[in-house]
C-alpha positions in Angstrom: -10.4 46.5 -23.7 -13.0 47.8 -21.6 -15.2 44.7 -19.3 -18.9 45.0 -21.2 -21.1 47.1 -19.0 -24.8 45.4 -17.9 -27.0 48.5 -18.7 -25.0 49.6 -22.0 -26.9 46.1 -23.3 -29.4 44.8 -21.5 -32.5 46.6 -23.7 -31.0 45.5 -26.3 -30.3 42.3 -25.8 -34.0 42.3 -24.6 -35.1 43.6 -28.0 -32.9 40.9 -30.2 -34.3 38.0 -27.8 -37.8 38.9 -27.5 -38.7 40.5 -30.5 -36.7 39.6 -32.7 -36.8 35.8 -32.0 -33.7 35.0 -31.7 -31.5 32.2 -29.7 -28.9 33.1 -26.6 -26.3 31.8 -29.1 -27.3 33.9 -32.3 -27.7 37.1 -29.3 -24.5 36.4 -28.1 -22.3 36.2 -31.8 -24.2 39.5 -32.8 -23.3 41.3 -29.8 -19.6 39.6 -29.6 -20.5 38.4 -25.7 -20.2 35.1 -24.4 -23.4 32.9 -24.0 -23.3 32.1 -20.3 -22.9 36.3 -20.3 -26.2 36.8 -22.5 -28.0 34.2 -20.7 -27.2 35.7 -17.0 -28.1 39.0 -17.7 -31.1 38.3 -19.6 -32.2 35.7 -16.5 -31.4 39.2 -14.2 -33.7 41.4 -16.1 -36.7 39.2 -15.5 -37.0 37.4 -19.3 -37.5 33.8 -18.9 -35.1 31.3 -21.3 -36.6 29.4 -23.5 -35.6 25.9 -24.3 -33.5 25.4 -27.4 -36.3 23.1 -28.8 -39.2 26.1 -28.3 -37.4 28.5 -30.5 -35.9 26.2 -33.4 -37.9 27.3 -36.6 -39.9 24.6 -38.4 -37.2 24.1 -41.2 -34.2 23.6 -38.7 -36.3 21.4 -36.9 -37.0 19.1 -40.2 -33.1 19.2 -41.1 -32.2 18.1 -37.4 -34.6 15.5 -37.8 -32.9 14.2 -41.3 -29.5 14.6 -39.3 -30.9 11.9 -36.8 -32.5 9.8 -39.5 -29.5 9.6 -41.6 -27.4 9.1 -38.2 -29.0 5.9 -37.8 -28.2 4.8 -41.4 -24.9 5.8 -41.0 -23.8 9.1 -41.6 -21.9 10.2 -37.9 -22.9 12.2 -35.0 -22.7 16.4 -36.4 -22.6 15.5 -40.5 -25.1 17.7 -42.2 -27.1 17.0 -45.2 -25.2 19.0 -47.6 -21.7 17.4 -46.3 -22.8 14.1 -47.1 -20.6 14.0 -50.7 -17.7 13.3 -48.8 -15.5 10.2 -49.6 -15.8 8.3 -46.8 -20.5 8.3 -47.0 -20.3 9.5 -50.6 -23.2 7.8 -52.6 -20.9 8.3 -56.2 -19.9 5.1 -57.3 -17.2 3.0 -56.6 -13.5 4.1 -58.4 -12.4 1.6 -60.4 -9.1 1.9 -61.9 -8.4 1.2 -65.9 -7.9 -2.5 -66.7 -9.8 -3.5 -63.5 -13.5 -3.4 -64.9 -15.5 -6.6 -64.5 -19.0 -7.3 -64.4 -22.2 -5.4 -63.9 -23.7 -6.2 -60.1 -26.8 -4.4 -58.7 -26.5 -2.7 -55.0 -29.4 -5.2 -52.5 -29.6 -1.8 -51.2 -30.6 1.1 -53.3 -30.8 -1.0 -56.3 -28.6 0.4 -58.6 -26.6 -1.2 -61.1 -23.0 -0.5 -60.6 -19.4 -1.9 -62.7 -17.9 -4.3 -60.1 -14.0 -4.6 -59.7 -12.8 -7.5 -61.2 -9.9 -8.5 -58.7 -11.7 -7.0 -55.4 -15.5 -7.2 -56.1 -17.6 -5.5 -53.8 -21.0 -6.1 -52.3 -22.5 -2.6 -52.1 -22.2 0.3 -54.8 -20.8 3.0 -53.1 -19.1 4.0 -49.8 -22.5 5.2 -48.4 -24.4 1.6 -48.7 -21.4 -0.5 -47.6 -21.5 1.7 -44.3 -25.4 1.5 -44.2 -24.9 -2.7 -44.8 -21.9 -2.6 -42.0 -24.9 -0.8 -39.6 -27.8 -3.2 -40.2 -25.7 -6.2 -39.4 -24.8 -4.9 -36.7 -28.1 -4.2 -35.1 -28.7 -7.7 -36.7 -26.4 -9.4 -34.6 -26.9 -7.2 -31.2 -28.0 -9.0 -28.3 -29.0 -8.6 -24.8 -27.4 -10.5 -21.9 -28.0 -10.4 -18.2 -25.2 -9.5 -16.2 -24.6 -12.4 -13.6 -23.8 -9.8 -10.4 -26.3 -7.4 -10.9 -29.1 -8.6 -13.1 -29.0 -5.1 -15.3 -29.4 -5.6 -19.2 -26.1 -5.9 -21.3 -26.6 -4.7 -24.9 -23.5 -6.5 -27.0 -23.0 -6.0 -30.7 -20.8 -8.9 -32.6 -20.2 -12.7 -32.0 -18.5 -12.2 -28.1 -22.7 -11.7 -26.8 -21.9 -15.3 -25.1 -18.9 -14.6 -23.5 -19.5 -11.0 -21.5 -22.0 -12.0 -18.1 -21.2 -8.6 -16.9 -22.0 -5.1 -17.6 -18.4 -3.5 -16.1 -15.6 -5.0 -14.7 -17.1 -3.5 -11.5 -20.1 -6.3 -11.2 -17.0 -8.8 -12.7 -14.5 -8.1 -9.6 -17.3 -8.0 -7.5 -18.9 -11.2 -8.7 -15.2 -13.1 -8.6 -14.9 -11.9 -4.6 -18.2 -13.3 -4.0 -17.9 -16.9 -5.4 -14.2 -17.4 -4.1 -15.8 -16.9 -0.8 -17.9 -19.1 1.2 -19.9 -19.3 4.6 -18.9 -21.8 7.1 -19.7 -22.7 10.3 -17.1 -23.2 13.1 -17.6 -26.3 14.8 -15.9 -25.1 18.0 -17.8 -22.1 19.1 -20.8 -22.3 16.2 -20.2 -19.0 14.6 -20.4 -18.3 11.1 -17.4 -17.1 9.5 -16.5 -16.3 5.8 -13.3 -17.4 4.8 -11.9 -18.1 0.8 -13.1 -21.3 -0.6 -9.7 -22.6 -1.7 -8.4 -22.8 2.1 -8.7 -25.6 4.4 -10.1 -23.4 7.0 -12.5 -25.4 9.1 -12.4 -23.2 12.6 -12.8 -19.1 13.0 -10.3 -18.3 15.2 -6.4 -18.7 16.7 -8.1 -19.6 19.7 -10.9 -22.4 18.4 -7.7 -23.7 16.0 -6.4 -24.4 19.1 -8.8 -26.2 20.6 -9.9 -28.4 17.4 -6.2 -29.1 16.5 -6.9 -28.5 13.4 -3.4 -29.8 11.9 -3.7 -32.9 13.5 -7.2 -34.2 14.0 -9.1 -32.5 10.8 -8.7 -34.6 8.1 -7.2 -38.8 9.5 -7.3 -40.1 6.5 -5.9 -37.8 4.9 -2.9 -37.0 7.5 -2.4 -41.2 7.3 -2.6 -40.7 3.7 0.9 -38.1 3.6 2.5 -40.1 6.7 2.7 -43.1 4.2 3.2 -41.5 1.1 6.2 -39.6 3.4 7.5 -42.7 4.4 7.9 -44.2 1.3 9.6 -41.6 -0.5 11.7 -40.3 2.3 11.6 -42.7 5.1 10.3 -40.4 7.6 6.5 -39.9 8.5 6.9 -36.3 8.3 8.2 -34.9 4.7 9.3 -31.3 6.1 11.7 -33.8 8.8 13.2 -35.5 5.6 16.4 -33.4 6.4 16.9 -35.0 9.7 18.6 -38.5 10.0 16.2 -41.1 11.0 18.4 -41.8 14.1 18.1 -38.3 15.3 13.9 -38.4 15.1 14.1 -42.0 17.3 15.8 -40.0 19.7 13.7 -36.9 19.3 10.2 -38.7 19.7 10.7 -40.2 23.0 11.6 -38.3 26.3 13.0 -41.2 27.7 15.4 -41.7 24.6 16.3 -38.0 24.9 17.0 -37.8 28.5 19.0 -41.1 28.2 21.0 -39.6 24.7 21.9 -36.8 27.1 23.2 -38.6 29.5 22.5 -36.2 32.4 24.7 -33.8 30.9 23.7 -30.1 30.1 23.4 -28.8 26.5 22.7 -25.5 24.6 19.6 -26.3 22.1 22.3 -25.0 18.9 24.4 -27.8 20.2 22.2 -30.7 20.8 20.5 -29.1 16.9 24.2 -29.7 15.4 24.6 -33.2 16.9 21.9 -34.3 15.6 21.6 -32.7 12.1 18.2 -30.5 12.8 17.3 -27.1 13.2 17.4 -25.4 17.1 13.9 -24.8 16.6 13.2 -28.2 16.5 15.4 -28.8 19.8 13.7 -26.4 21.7 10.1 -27.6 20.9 11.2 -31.0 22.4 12.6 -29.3 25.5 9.4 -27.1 26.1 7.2 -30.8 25.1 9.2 -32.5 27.7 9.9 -30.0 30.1 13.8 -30.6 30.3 15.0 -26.5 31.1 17.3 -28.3 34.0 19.4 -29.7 31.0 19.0 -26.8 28.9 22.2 -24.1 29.1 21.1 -20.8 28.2 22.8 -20.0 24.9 23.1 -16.6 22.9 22.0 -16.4 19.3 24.7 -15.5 16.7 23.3 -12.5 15.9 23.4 -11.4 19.6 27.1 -12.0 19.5 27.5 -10.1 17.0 26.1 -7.2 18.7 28.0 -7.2 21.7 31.1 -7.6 19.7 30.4 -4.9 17.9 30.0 -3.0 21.3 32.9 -3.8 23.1 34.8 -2.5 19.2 33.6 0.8 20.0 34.6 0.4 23.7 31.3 -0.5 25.8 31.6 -3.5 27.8 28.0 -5.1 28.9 26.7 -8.0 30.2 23.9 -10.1 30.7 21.8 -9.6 33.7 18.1 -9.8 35.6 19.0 -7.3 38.6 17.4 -4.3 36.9 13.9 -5.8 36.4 13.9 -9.2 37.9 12.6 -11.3 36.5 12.9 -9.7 32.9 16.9 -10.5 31.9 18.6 -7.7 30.2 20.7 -9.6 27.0 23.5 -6.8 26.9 23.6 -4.2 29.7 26.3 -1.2 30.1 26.5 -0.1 33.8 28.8 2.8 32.6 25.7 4.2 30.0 22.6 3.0 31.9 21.5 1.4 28.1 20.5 -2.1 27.9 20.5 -3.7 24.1 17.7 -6.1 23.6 18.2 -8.7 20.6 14.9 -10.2 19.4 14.8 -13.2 17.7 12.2 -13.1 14.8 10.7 -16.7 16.0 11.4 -16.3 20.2 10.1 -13.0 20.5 6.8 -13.6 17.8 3.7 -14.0 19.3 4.0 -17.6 18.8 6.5 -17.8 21.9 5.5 -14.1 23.2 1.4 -14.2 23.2 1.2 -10.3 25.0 1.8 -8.0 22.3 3.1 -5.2 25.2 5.9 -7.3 25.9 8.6 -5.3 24.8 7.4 -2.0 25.9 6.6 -3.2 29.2 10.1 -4.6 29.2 11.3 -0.8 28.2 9.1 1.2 30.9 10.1 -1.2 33.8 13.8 -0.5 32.5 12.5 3.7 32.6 11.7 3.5 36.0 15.2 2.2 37.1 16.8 4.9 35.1 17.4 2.3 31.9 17.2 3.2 28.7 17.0 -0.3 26.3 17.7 -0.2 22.9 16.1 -3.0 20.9 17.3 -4.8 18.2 15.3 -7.2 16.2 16.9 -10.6 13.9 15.5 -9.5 10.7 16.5 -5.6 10.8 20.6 -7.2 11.9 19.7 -9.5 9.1 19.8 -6.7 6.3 23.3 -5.3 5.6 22.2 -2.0 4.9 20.0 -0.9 7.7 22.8 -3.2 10.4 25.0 -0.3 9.4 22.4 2.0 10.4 21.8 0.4 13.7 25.8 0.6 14.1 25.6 4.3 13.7 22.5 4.6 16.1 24.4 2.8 18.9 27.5 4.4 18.2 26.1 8.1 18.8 23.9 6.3 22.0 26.8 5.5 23.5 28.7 8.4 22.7 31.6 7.0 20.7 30.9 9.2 17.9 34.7 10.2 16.6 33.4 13.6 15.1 31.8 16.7 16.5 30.8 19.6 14.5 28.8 22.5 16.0 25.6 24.0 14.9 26.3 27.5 15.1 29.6 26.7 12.8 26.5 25.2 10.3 24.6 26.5 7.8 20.4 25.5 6.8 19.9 25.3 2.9 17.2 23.5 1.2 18.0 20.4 -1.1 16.9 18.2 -3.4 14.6 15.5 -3.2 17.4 13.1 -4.6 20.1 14.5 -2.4 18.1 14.0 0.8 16.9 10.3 -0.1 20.6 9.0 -0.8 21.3 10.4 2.9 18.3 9.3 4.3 19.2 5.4 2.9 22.5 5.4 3.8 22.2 7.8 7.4 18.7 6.7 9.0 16.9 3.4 10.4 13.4 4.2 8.5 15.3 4.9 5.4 14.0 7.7 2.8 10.7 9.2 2.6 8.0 11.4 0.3 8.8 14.7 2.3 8.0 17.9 0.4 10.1 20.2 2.8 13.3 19.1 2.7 16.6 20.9 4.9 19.8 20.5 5.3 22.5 21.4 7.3 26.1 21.8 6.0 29.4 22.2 7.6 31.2 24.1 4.5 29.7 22.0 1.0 29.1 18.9 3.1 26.1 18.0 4.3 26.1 16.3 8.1 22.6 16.3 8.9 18.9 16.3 7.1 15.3 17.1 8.6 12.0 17.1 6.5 8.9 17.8 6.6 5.4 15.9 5.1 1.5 17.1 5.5 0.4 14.5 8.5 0.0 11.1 7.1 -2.3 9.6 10.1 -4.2 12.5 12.0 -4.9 15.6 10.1 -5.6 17.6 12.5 -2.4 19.1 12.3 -0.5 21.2 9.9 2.7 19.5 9.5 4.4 16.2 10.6 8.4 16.0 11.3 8.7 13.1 9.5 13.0 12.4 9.5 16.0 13.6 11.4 19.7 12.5 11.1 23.3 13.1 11.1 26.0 12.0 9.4 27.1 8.3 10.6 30.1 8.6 13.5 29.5 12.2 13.5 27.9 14.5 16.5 26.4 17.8 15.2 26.2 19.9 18.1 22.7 22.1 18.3 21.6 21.1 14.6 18.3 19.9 15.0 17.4 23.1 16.9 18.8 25.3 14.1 16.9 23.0 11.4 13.4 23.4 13.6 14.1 27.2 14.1 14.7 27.3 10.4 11.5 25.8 9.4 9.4 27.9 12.0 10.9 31.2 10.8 10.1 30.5 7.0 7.6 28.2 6.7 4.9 29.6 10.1 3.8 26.7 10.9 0.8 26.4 13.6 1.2 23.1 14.8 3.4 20.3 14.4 3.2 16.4 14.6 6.1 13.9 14.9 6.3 10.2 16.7 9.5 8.7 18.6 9.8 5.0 18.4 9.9 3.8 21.8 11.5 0.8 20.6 15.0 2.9 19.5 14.7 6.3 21.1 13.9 8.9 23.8 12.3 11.1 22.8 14.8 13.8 24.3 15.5 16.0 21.0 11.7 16.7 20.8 11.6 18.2 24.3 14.7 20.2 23.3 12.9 21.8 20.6 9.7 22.7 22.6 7.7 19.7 21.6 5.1 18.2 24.0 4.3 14.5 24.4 0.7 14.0 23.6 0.1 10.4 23.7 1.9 6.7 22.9 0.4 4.9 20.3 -0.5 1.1 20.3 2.4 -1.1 19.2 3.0 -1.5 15.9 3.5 -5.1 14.3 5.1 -6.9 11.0 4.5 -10.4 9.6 7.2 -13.1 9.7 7.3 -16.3 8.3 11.3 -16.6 9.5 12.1 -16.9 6.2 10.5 -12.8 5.2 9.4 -10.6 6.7 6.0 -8.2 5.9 5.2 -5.1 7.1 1.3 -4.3 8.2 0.8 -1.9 5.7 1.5 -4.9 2.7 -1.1 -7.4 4.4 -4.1 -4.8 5.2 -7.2 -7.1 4.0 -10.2 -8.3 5.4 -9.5 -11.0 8.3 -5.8 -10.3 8.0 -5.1 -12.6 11.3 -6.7 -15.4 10.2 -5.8 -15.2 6.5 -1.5 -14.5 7.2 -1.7 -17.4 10.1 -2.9 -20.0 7.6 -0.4 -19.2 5.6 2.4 -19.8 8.4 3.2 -16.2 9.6 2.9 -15.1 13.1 3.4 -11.3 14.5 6.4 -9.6 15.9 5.3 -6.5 18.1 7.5 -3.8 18.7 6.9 -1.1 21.3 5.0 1.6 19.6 5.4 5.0 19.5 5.4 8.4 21.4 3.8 10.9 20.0 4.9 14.3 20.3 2.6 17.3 19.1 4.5 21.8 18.8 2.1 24.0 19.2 3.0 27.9 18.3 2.7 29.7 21.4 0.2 32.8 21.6 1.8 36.0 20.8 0.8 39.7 21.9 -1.5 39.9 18.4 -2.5 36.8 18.4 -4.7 37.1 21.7 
C-alpha cells in the first residue's frame, strides 16, 4: 500500500475541516488517515486547531453534559444515555422469582412502589437506585483529614477517615524517619548530632566516646544497677564474664595476682585463656592493661597453622621473620618464592587493635620494594570452607605447584552459559560468581579449564567495558589463556576501552600488563564489618552515619589493601587518525 501523499489531501482535508465543520477525528475516519496525520498536516498548511469543546454542536454538548450528570448518580465513566437499560443500572424492577413475592415497599428514592422479596427484601426498587443509594452514602460519609507530614488535604470515603494521617506512604516513611530520630547534643565537643531515638547514644563520635567513656561513666546507677543484678544471678559483677570461674576473674583483676599466678614464668595468651577457662581475648586485654609483653610468648593462631601446613603439603617451607621489613614480621615467608603469607586475625588486625586503615598495604609495598610479594589471608575468608579451597588453589598456582599444564594454543574460546560460568566461578575463584553479560570460555577438548567475563563498568562509566573475572581450573596451569580469551573479546566484540581492578591484597597485577593493560590508579582500601562472630560487607551497611550506627552495635572495620586499577585503551590505527 502506497504511504498517503501531503498534497494528494491537504485541500481537501482543508475543505472537510473548515467548511464543512467537521472534527480532526470525524476528518481523519472519512479519509481512512490517522488523527495525529490529519492534525500535522492541517497545522502545516496554516489552519489553526480548534479545541474539541469549540466545535462540539449544541446537542452533543447537552448529551455530554447528561453523561456527567448521570456519572455523578452513578452510571460509570463512557455509559451513554441510551445504554443505560443494562442490568447492572437498569431502572426495571427488581426480578423476583415465583413463590418469593412479599409485600409492597415504596423506593425513598424515586418513589415508586415496587413487590419486595420476601426472603431477601431490598431497600431500593431497582439496580439503578441501590447504586444511586450506595453513591450518596458515600459522599455522606467522606471526610477530609490532614496528612501529619505534609499538611496537604486527605479526602477518605468509609469508616477508616480516623485511621489514614497520611496522603501516600511517601509522607508515612518519611514521617516514621523523622520521629525515630532526634537531635542531641554531644557533651564532649558541643556539636549537634542526629542519631535514632531508641539508642543510648549520648556522644557523636569514636573519638568523643572515648573521651566520655561512655560504657562506664554514662549511666552509675544504672551500671550499679546490672553489677548487682549480675551478682546475684551469676555471682560475677559482669553477666557477659558468667562463663569464667570466679577464681579465674580474682586473678584476672589484679596485676599483682596475675604476675604472682605466673610465677615469673612465660605464657602464650591461648595458654594462660585455657588455664583459666576464658577466652584469649580476654588474656590479652589484661596483658596490654598491665603491660606484661616480657611474660607474653608469641603464639600462632590455629588458623595460621593451618596455613603453613597446608604449604609445606604442597612443598614450600616458610618461616616467620622481621628481616625483610623490620620492624613489620612476616607470619610465613618462603625465601625460595620471595612470597610472604600474611594471616589476619578478624579481631587483631580490626581497627580496634590496627587504628591506620593503610596498614596492610603499607605492609605489602614495603615487602614490593625488597622484591616481596605477600599474599594475605584474612580469619573469616579461612573460616568458610568453600572460598578456603579457593585460597588453596590461589596459593597453589603462586607458588607454582600446580600438577597440570595445558597450553593455550592447544585451547579453544567458545561462549557459554550464564549457569555454566557461575558453577565455575563458585567453585574456581575467590570473589565467587558474578552478573556478567559477556561470558567466554576456554576449553581443552569438552572441558572447560578457564573462564573470563565481561560487565558494563559498575563504578566509573567512563569506560566501555569492565574485565570483571578470570580463572583456571583449580591445580591446573593454562599456558597463554587469558591472552587468547582478551584477543578473543577484542576481535568480536571492538571494544574501545577497557576497565578492570587487581586486589592488592591477593595479586600482582602481572596478567594485566601481559595483555597490554595500563595501571591507572590504586583505589582507597576497601573495608567489611565484623562483629567476630559475622562478618558484613560495606555494600550491606551503606546508611547514613554508618560508623557511628555499626560501632554501637559492636562491629569494628577490617581494612584490606585496596585495589589497582588497570584501564586498555585501543591503540590508534592508520584510519583512525
Amino acid at each position: 500500500m502506497a504511504r498517503p501523499n501531503y498534497k494528494d489531501y491537504i485541500d481537501r482535508l482543508t475543505v472537510a475541516y473548515v467548511d464543512e465543520n467537521k472534527s480532526v477525528r470525524q476528518v481523519a475516519q472519512e479519509f481512512s488517515l490517522q488523527e495525529m496525520t490529519v492534525s500535522n498536516w492541517l497545522k502545516k498548511s496554516g489552519v489553526v486547531i480548534k479545541k474539541s469543546q469549540e466545535r462540539r454542536s449544541t446537542a452533543e454538548q447537552q448529551e455530554i453534559s447528561q453523561r456527567i450528570s448521570e456519572k455523578k448518580m452513578g452510571v460509570p465513566r463512557g455509559t451513554k444515555t441510551t445504554e443505560v437499560q443494562k442490568k447492572e443500572f437498569s431502572t426495571e424492577f427488581w426480578t423476583i422469582k415465583e413463590g418469593r413475592e412479599g409485600e409492597m415497599s415504596v423506593c425513598p428514592l424515586c418513589g415508586r412502589e415496587y413487590q419486595n422479596d420476601k426472603y431477601e427484601p431490598r431497600k431500593t426498587c431497582s439496580p439503578y437506585c441501590q447504586n444511586v443509594s450506595i453513591r450518596r452514602q458515600n459522599e455522606e460519609k467522606r471526610q477530609t483529614n490532614l496528612c501529619d507530614f505534609c499538611g496537604k488535604k486527605v479526602t477518605i470515603i468509609g469508616d477508616m477517615s480516623s485511621e489514614q494521617k497520611f496522603c501516600d506512604f511517601v509522607c508515612y516513611n518519611e514521617y516514621r524517619k523523622a520521629e525515630a530520630r532526634s537531635m542531641r547534643i554531644c557533651p564532649v565537643c558541643g556539636k549537634e548530632f542526629p542519631t535514632y531515638k531508641r539508642l543510648d547514644q549520648e556522644v557523636c563520635s569514636v573519638e568523643c566516646r572515648s573521651v566520655y567513656q561512655v560504657y562506664v561513666d554514662r549511666r552509675p546507677a544504672t551500671a550499679e544497677k546490672i553489677r548487682a543484678t549480675s551478682m546475684e544471678r551469676y555471682g560475677t559483677p559482669n553477666p557477659t564474664q558468667r562463663h569464667i570461674p570466679l577464681d579465674s576473674l580474682e586473678i584476672l583483676s589484679s596485676r599483682d595476682l596475675l604476675v604472682g599466678y605466673l610465677c615469673g614464668r612465660r605464657i602464650t595468651t591461648n595458654q594462660l585463656a585455657e588455664e583459666l577457662g576464658c577466652s584469649a581475648a580476654t588474656t590479652y586485654q589484661r596483658f596490654k592493661e598491665y603491660d606484661l609483653w616480657d611474660l607474653v610468648i608469641s603464639a600462632k593462631s590455629t588458623g595460621e597453622t593451618q596455613v603453613k601446613e597446608f604449604l609445606s603439603s604442597i612443598g614450600v617451607e616458610t618461616v616467620s621473620t622481621k628481616s625483610i621489613i623490620f620492624p613489620y614480621e612476616i607470619d610465613l615467608y618462603s625465601k625460595e618464592h620471595k612470597i610472604g603469607v600474611e594471616y589476619n586475625g578478624d579481631y587483631w588486625h580490626s581497627e580496634k587493635v590496627r587504628t591506620e586503615p593503610l596498614y596492610h598495604r603499607n605492609k605489602s609495598f614495603l615487602a614490593q620494594e625488597k622484591g616481596v610479594f605477600i599474599y594475605h589471608v584474612f580469619e573469616y575468608e579461612w573460616g568458610d570452607l568453600e572460598k578456603r579451597e579457593r585460597i588453596k588453589s590461589q596459593l597453589r598456582n603462586l607458588f607454582g605447584k600446580n600438577t597440570r599444564r595445558i597450553y593455550g594454543r592447544k585451547t579453544e574460546v567458545r561462549e557459554i552459559s550464564p549457569f555454566v560460568k557461575d558453577e565455575f566461578l563458585k567453585i574456581n575463584h575467590v570473589q565467587s560468581n558474578d552478573r556478567s553479560s559477556i561470558k567466554l570460555g576456554l576449553f581443552s577438548g569438552d572441558e572447560l579449564v578457564s573462564v573470563m567475563t565481561f560487565v558494563k563498568p559498575r563504578f566509573n562509566k567512563n569506560y566501555e567495558w569492565e574485565l570483571s573475572r578470570f580463572c583456571s581450573l583449580a591445580d591446573t596451569t593454562v599456558i597463554g589463556g587469558a591472552s587468547k580469551l582478551f584477543k578473543y573479546f577484542l576481535r568480536n566484540y571492538d571494544p574501545k576501552t577497557v576497565l578492570s581492578y587487581s586486589d592488592i591484597t591477593k595479586t600482582r597485577g602481572t596478567v594485566y600488563e601481559s595483555l597490554g593493560f595500563k595501571m591507572d590508579h590504586i583505589s582507597d582500601p576497601g573495608y567489611v564489618w565484623t562483629n567476630f562472630r559475622e562478618v558484613l560487607t560495606r555494600y550491606k551497611t551503606q546508611m547514613e552515619n554508618e560508623r557511628q550506627t555499626m560501632t554501637d552495635r559492636g562491629y569494628a572495620r577490617l581494612y584490606d589493601c585496596g585495589n589497582r586499577v588497570y584501564v586498555w585503551t585501543k591503540p590508534l590505527g592508520e584510519n583512525d587518525v
